[in-house]
N, C-alpha and C positions, 0 to 999 in steps of 0.2 A: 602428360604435362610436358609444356617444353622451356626450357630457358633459352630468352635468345632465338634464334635462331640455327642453332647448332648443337646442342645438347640434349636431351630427353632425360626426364627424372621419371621412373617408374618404382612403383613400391608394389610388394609382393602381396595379395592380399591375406596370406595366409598369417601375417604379423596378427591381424586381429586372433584368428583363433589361440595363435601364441599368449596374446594377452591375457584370455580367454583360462586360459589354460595358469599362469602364472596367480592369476589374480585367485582362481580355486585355492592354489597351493599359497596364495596370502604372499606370493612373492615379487607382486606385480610394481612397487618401484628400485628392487634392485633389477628386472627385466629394464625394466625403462632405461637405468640408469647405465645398465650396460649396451643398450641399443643406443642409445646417445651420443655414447664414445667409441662404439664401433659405426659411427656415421663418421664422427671426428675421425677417427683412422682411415677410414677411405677418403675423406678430403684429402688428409694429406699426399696420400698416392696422388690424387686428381692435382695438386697445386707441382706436384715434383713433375708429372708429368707435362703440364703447360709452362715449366721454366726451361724443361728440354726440348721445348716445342713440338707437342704432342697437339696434338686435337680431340681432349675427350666429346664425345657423343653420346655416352646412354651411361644414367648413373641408377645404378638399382640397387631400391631398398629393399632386403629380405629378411624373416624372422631371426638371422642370428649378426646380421653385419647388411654390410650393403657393398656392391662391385660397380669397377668404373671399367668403361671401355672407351679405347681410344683408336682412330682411325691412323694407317698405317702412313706414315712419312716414306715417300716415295723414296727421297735422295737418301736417305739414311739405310734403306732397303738395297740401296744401291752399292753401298760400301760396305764391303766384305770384311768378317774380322775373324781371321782362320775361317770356319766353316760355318760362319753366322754371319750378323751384320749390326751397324748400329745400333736399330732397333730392339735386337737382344739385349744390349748393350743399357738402354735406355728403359727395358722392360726392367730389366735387373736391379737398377737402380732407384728405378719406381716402386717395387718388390722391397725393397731395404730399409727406406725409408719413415715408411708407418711403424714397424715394430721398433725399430730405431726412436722414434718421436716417442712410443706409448714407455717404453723403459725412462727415458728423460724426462718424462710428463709424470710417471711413478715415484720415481728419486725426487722430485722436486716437492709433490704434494708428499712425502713421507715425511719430510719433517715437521709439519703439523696434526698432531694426533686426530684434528679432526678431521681431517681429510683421508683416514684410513684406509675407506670404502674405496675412492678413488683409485688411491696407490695400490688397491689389492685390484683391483678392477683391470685400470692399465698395464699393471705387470701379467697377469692372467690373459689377457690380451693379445698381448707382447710374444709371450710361451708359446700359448693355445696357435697363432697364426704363421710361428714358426717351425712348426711339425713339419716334417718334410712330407706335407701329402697335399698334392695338388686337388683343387684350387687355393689350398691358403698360398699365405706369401713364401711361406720356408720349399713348401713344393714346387712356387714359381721360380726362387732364388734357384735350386738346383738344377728347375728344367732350363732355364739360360742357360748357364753354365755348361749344359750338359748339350746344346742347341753349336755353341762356340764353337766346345771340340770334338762334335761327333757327328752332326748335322741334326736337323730338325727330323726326320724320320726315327732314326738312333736313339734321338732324346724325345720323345713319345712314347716308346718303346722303355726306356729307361725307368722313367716317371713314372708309369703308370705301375710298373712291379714295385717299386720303390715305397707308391703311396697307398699296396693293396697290400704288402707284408707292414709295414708301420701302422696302419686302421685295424688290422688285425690284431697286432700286440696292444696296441692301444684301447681297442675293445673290451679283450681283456683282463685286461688290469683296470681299466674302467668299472665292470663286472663287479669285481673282489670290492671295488671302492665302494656303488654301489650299495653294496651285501652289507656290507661294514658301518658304513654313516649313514645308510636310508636316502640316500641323496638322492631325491627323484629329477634335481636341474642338472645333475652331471650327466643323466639315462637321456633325459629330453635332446640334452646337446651330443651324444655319442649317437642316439638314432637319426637325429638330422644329418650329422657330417657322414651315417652311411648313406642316408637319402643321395646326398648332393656327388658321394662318390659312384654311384652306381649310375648316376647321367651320364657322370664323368667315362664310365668305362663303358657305356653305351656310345659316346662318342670317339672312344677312341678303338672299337671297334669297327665302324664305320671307315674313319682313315685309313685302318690299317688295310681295307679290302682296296680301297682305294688307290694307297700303295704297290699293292699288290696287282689291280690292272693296271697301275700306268708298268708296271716293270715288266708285263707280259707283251704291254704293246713297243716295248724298246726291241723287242727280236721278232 
């Protein structure tokens, strides 16, 4: 589907079985309700991102959140900031901003009791996409960062150990929790974030060969 002439909205089809699956476990409108506000949190990225002059193109909804991508701005590519440019600069900010919002959007609805569910939802959120394991936001915030002062190679490189010792611990301890409260939606949400990182290191295995010819073709 497209909006406009310049964006594409795609949704994951695998949300239904999630449904699917939640609705078994009788837990199918707090899924909902959390798929709702992680569409609102990627909005947000999408609106910060078009106030920096971004150009998103392809907004996808998947069973735990949804992701925006945005086409790169030439002249901001063009302006170097130490060993990055702009555009890091712009990703970063776009990165900050949603768990930013979902904290703010928590503290506000906390002080009406009934809006509990909300407040624990957003702040949960908030936490959950601040883990420094790429693709969440907290993984994105460090890979910038980490793009600035080392270059985009270095920080590939970085991120990807960063966010395969953190899924590690965090599995974990996940495990124990798990064990402890029977919590079959915390198991559901630890085996997706392995799903989505193991793309992740399939692609970043790829670059790294890639890397490695252009650096054989410099001699």
């Amino acid at each position: 589907m497209r909006m406009g002439h310049s964006m594409q909205i795609k949704i994951d089809i695998k949300i239904l079985i999630f449904i699917l699956i939640f609705f078994i476990l009788k837990e199918e409108d707090l899924y909902l309700i959390f798929l709702i506000y992680a569409i609102i949190h990627e909005l947000i990225h999408m609106i910060t991102g078009i106030v920096l002059g971004m150009n998103p193109y392809i907004f996808n909804i998947m069973p735990f959140g949804a992701s925006i991508s945005f086409k790169e701005d030439a002249n901001s590519y063009n302006k170097k900031i130490i060993k990055g440019n702009m555009n890091n600069i712009k990703r970063l900010l776009i990165a900050i901003t949603a768990p930013l919002a979902n904290i703010i959007l928590g503290i506000l609805f906390s002080f009406n009791f009934k809006y509990i569910l909300i407040t624990y939802i957003n702040i949960i959120l908030a936490l959950f996409n601040l883990l420094p394991i790429y693709p969440l936001d907290g993984g994105r915030i460090i890979k910038e960062i980490l793009t600035i002062l080392h270059g985009r190679r270095k920080a590939l490189e970085y991120i990807n150990i960063i966010s395969n010792i953190t899924l590690t611990i965090i599995t974990i301890i996940s495990i124990f929790f798990c064990y402890m409260s029977k919590s079959i939606l915390l198991l559901i949400s630890i085996i997706y974030l392995i799903y989505i990182r193991r793309k992740e290191n399939q692609i970043y295995r790829i670059r790294k060969r890639v890397y490695m010819i252009l650096e054989k073709s410099e001699y």
